[in-house]
C-alpha positions as CSV (number, residue, x, y, z in Angstrom):
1,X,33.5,-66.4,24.1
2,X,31.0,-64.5,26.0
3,X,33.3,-61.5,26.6
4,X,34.5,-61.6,23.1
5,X,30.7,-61.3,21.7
6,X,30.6,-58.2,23.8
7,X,33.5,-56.5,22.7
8,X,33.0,-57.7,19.0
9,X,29.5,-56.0,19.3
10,X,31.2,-52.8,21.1
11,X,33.9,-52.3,18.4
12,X,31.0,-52.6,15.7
13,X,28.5,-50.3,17.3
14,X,31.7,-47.9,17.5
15,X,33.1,-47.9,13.7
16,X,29.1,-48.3,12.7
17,X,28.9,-44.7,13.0
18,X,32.1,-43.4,11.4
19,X,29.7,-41.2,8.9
20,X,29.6,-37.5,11.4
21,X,32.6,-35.1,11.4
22,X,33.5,-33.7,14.7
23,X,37.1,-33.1,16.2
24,X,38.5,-35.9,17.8
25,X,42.3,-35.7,19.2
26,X,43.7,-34.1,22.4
27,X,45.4,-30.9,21.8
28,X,48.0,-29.7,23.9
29,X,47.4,-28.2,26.9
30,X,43.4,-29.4,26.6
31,X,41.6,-31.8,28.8
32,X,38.7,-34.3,28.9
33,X,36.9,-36.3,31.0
34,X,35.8,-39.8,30.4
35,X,33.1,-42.0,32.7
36,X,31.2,-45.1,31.6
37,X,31.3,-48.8,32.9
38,X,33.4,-52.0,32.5
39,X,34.2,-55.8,31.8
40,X,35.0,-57.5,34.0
41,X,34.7,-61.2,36.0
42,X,34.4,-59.1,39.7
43,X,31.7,-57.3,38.8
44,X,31.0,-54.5,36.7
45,X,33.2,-51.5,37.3
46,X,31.9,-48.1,37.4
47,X,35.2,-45.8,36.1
48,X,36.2,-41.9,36.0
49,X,38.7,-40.7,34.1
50,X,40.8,-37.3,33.1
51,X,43.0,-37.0,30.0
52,X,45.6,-34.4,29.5
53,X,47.3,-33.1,26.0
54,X,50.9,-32.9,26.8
55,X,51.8,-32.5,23.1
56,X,50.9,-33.2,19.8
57,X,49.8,-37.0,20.3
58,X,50.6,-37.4,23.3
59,X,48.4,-37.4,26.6
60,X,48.6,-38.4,30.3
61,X,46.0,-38.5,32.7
62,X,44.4,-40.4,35.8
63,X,41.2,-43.0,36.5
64,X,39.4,-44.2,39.2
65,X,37.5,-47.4,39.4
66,X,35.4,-49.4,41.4
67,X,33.9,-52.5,41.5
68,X,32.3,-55.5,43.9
69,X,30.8,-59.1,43.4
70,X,29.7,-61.3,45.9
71,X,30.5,-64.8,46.4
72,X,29.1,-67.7,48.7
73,X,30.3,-71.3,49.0
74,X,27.1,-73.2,51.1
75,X,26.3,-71.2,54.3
76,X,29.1,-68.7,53.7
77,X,29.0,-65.4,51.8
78,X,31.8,-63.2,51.3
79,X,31.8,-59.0,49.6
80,X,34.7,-58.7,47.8
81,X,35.5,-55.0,46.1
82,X,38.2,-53.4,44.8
83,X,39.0,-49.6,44.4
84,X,41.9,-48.4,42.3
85,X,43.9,-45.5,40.7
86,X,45.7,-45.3,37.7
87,X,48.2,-43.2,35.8
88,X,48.4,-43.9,32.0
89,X,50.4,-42.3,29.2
90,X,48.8,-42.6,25.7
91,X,50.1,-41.9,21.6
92,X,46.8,-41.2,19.6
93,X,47.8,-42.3,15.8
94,X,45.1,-40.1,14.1
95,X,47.9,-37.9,12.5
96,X,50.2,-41.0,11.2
97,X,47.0,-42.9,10.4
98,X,45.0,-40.1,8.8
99,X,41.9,-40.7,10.1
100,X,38.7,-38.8,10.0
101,X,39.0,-36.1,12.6
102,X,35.9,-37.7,14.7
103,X,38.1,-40.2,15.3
104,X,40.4,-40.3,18.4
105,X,42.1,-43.7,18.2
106,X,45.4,-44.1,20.9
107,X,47.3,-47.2,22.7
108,X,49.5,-46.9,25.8
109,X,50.7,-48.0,29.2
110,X,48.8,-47.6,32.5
111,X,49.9,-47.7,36.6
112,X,47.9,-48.2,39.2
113,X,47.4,-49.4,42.9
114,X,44.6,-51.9,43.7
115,X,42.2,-52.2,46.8
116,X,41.2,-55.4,47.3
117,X,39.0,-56.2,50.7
118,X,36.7,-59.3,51.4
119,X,33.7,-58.9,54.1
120,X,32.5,-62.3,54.9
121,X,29.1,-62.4,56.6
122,X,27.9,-65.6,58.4
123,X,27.5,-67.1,61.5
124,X,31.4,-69.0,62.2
125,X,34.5,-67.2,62.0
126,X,35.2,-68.6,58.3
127,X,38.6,-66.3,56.8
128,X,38.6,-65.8,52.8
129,X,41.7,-67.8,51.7
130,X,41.4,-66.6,48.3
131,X,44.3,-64.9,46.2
132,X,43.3,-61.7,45.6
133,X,45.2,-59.2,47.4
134,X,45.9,-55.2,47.3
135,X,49.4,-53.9,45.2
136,X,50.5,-52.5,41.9
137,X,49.6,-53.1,38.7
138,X,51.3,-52.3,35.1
139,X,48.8,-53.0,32.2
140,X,48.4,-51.8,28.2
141,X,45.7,-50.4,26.6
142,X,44.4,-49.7,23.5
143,X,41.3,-47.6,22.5
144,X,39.3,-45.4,20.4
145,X,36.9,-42.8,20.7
146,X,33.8,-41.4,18.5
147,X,32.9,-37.2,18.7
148,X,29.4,-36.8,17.4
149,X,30.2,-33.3,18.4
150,X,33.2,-30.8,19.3
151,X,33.2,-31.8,22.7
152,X,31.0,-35.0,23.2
153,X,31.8,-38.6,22.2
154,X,31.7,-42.3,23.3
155,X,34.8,-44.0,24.0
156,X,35.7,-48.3,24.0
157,X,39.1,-49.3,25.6
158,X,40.7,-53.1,25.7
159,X,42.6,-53.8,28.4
160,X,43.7,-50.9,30.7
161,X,44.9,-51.0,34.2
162,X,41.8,-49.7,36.3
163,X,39.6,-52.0,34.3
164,X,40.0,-55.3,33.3
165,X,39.0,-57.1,29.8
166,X,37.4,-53.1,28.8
167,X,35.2,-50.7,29.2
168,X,33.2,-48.3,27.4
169,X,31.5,-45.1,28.2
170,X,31.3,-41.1,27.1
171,X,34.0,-38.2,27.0
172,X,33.7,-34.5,27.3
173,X,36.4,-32.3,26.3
174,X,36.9,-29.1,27.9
């Protein structure tokens, strides 16, 4: 309920300010960057980002994430973080949809490999049986992004590979 309050308020503070024109899809051959912070229940996950216009409504690009949370059970503490990359494909539907051209709305498919490790810290030799582990991932996404400018915008994304439950953060085309 908690994580839906967050989102809820998110997608609001994102379609409250739909009133600015600015140019909001990928062209071909263009690129952006995209940073900001996650959701998630292992911390909060710092993310990095590239996009890539391929061709009309069509982009690829790569992410980077990291995150870490700590957990203890009595005398025992263990560090658990994970690093990942991702590849992810996405169709924006401003065309189809008409939307205002500040608007960058887009769904698709993400990739990526997951670094999990667990430092445990404490005085016995006490091994993490938990069921986390490193490997692949295959996740769908959905998102939106707001340009107040030409080039600068805020983007909020639901459920992604690098970043689990969402994220939200800034872009910068270039």
């Amino acid at each position: 309920l908690f994580f839906m309050k967050k989102i809820l308020a998110c997608a609001s503070l994102f379609f409250a300010v739909a009133t600015a024109s600015a140019q909001g899809t990928l062209g071909k051959n263009k690129a952006q960057i995209n940073a900001g912070i996650g959701i998630s229940n292992w911390g909060v996950p710092v993310f990095v980002g590239v996009d890539y216009g391929i061709a009309r409504d069509f982009t690829i690009g790569a992410e980077a994430s990291y995150r870490s949370k700590k957990e203890s059970l009595y005398i025992y503490e263990w560090k658990h973080s994970v690093f990942s990359i991702a590849a992810n494909g996405n169709y924006h539907f401003n065309r189809i949809l008409k939307l205002p051209s500040a608007f960058d709305l887009y769904a698709g498919l993400s990739v990526g490999y997951y670094h999990w490790t667990h430092k445990y810290s404490g005085d016995v030799d006490f091994a993490y049986n938990g069921n986390y582990a490193s490997g692949l991932g295959l996740y769908a996404q959905i998102g939106g992004r707001y340009f107040f400018t030409k080039n600068f915008g805020i983007n909020l994304e639901a459920g992604g590979g690098n970043v689990s439950g969402g994220k939200i953060g800034i872009t910068y085309k270039f």
